[in-house]
C-alpha positions in Angstrom: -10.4 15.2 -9.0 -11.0 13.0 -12.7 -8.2 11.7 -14.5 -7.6 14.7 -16.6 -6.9 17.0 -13.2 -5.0 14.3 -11.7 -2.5 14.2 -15.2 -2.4 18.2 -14.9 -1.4 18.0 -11.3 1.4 15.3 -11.9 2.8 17.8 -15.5 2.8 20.8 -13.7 5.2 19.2 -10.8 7.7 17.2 -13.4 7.4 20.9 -15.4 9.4 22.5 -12.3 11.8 18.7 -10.8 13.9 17.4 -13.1 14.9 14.9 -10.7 11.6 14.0 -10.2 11.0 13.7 -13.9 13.9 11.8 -14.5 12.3 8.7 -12.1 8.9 9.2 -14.1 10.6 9.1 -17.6 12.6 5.7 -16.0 9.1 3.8 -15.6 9.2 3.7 -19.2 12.1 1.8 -19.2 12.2 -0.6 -15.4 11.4 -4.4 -16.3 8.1 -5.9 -15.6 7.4 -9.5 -15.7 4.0 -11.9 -15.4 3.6 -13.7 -11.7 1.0 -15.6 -11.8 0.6 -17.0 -8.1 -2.4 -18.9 -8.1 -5.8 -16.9 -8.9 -3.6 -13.4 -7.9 -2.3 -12.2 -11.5 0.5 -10.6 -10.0 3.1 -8.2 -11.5 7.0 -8.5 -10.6 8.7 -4.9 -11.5 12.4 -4.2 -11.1 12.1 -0.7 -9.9 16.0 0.5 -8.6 14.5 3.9 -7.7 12.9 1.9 -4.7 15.6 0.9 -2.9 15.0 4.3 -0.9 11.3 2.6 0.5 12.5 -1.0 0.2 15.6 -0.7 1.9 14.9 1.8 4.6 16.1 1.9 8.0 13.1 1.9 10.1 14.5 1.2 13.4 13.5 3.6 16.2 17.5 4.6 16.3 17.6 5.4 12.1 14.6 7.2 12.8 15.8 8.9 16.0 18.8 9.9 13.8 17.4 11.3 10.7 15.0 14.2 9.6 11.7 13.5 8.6 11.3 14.0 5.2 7.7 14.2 4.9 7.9 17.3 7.3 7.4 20.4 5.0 10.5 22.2 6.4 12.5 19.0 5.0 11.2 18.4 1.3 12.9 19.8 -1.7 12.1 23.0 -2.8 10.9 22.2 -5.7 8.0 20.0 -4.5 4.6 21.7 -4.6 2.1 21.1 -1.8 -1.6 20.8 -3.3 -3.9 21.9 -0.4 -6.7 18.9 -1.1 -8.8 17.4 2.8 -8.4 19.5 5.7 -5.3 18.6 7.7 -3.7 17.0 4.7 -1.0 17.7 1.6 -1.1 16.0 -1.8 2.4 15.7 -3.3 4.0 13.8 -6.1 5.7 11.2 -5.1 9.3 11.5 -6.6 10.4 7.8 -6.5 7.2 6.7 -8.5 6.2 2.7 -8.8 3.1 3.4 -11.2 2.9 6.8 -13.9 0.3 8.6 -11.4 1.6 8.6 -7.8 1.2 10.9 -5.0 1.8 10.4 -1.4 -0.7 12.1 1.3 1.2 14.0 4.3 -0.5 14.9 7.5 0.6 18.4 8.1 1.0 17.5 11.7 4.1 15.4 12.2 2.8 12.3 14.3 3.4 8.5 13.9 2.0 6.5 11.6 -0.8 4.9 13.8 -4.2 3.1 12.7 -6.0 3.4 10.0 -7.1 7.0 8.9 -10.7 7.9 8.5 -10.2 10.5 6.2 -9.4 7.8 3.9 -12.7 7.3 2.8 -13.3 11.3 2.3 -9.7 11.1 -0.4 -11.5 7.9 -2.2 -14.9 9.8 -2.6 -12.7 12.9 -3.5 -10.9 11.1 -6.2 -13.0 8.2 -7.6 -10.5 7.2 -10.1 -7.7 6.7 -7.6 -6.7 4.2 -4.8 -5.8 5.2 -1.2 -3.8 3.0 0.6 -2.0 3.1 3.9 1.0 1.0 4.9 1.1 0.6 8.5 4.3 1.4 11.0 5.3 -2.3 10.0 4.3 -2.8 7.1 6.0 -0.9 4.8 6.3 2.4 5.8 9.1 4.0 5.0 8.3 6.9 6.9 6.4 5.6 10.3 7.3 8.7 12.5 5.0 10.9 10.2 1.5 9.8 9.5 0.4 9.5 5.4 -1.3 7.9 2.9 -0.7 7.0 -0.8 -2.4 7.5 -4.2 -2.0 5.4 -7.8 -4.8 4.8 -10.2 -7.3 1.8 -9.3 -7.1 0.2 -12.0 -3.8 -0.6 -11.6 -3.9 -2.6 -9.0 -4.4 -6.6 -9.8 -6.1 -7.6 -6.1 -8.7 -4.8 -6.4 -9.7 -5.8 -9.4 -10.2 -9.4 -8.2 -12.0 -8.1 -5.0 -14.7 -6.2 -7.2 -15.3 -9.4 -9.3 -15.4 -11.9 -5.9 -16.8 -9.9 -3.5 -20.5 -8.8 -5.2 -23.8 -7.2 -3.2 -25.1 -10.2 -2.9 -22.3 -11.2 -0.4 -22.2 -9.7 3.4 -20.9 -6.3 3.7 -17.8 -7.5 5.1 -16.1 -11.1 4.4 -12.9 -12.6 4.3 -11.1 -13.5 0.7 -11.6 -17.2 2.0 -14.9 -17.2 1.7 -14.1 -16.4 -2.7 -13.2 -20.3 -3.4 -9.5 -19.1 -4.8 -6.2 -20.2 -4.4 -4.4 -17.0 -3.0 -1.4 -16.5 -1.2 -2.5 -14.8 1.4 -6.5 -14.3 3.3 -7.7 -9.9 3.3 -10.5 -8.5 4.5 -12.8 -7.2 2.1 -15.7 -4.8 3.1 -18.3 -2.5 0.7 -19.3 0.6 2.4 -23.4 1.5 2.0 -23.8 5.4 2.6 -25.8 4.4 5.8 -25.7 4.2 9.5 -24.7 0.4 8.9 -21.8 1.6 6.6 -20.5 4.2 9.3 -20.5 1.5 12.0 -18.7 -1.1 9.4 -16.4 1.8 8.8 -15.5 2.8 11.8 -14.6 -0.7 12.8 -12.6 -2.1 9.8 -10.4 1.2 10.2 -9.5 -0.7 13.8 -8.4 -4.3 12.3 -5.0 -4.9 13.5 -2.4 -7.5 12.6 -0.1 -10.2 14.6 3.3 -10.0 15.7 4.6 -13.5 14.4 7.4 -13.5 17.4 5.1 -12.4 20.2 1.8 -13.2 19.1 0.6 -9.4 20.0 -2.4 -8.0 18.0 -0.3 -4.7 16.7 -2.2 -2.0 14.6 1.1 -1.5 12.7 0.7 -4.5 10.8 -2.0 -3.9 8.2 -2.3 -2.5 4.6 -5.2 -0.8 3.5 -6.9 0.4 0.5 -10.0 2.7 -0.4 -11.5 3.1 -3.4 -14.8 3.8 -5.3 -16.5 1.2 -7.4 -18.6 1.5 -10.8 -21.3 1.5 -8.4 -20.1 4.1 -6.7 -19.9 2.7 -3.5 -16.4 2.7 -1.4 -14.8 -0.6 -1.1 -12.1 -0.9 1.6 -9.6 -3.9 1.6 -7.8 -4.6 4.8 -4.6 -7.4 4.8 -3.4 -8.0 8.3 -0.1 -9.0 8.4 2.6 -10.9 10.3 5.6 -9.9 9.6 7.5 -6.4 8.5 9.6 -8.1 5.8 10.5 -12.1 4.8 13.2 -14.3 5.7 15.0 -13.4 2.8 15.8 -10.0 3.5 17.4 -10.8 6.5 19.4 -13.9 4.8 22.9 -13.9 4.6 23.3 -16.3 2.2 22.5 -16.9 -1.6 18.7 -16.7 -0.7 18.7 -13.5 0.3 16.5 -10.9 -1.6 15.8 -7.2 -1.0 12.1 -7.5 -1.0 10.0 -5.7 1.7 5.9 -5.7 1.0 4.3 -3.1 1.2 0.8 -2.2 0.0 1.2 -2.1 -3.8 3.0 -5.6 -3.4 0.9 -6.9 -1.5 -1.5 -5.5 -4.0 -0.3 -7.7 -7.0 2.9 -5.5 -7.8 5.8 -6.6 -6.2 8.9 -4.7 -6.2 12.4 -5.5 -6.6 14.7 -2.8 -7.1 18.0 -5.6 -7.7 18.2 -6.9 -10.8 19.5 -10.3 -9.4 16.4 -10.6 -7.6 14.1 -9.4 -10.2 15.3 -11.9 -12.5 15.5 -15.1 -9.9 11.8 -14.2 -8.5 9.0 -16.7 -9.6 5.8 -17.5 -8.4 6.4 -20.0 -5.7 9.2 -17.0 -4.4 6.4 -15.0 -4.5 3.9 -17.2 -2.2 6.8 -17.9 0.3 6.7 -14.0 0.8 3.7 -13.6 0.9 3.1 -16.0 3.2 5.6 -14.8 5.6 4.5 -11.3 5.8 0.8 -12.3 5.4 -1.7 -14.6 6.7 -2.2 -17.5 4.2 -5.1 -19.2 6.3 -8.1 -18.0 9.3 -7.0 -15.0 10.8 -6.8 -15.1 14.6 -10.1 -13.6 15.9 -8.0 -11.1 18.1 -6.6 -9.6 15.6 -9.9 -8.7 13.9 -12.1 -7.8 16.7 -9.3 -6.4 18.9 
């Protein structure tokens, strides 16, 4: 798909769901402010459409309790399924944070597990988008029923960092401390060659897992991930383990708290607040201390990379 499919796909949908339409049109108007955090040029967006993702009951019970909405038999009518990879459904998502975003279903409903494979096959698919994958813990709103996400690339602050840091002169894979920045939180970074050394590199950044902060357990639910295709046109993969679900502050009863649960795109340089209150109090040392909490902010524990 180029750019000018990818528009049609998103017109036709918003052509047939007002609803829908009515959250795209609201992008125009949601506030967005600077957060510069470090060398991360990070974007803070008051989004109240969110609230659905950022506040969602992920909780074995909630889940227990409620459909799936990513099940076809669940969605509203008037979403259209785009038939796009083998074993997978393109659909507009209709509680957009960027102009172009779809969310990729599995038409099998099974947990949200590691990282897909078939993420690489959507990024060569659609060069001018950005997979990503929020793991069972780490921002999934949805971790009974496995999927992926789509915005543009180029909208997306810590990709564009990566391309400029990481270069072909570098190893194939390295961690965001080896860049010399000041960052809130340490990634994995890894360029994919179209070789039998890519397809091994591949297959084992897909099984990069995070750490449980309480229990110390290596847990595959804890990782964002994102796939793209460079100018090059080689597929660049960025994998954050994390620590944590969601900060302190969401749990806070106090004047601290702050409805703020990272996932991918925030922790992609567009953090979302769908409370005004919080939109307008969040800076950039708020930021870090998120960050930092959910993330790792120095040396990853070797289990959790080789586990």
């Amino acid at each position: 798909m180029n750019t000018e499919e990818i528009n049609d796909l998103v017109e036709h949908q918003l052509s047939i769901w007002s609803e829908a339409r009515k959250n795209f049109d609201a992008l125009t108007l949601i506030g967005r402010k600077q957060l510069k955090i470090g060398d991360l040029g990070a974007i803070a967006q008051h989004n109240p459409a969110r609230i659905r993702s950022t506040g969602a009951k992920t909780d074995a019970e909630s889940i227990r309790k409620r459909e799936c909405f990513l099940c076809a038999g669940n969605r509203p009518s008037e979403q259209i399924s785009y038939e796009w990879l083998p074993g997978w459904e393109l659909l507009v998502n209709p509680y957009p944070i960027l102009p172009i975003h779809f969310t990729i279903v599995d038409k099998q409903h099974r947990p949200q597990d590691a990282i897909p494979l078939d993420m690489a096959l959507m990024a060569e698919k659609a060069p001018d988008l950005a997979i990503f994958f929020n793991g069972a813990r780490a921002g999934a709103s949805a971790p009974d029923h496995r999927h992926c996400q789509a915005v543009l690339k180029s909208e997306l602050p810590l990709l564009r960092l990566t391309e400029r840091y990481h270069t072909q002169s570098l190893p194939s894979i390295i961690s965001s401390e080896k860049f010399g920045l000041d960052l809130p939180f340490n990634f994995i970074s890894a360029i994919i060659t179209p070789d039998k050394e890519g397809m091994i590199l591949l297959s084992l950044v897909t099984k990069i897992k995070g750490e449980d902060s309480l229990t110390g357990e290596a847990d595959p639910g804890l990782v964002n991930a994102f796939f793209w295709m460079d100018s090059n046109g080689l597929l660049r993969i960025i994998v954050i383990p994390r620590r944590a679900h969601r900060p302190k502050c969401f749990y806070a009863e106090d004047e601290t708290a702050m409805t703020v649960s990272p996932g991918a795109l925030d922790m992609a340089g567009l953090m979302i607040l769908p409370i005004e209150r919080d939109y307008e109090r969040i800076n950039p040392d708020l930021a870090r201390k998120i960050y930092e909490e959910v993330a790792f902010a120095g040396p990853f524990p070797e289990k959790i990379i080789l586990a």
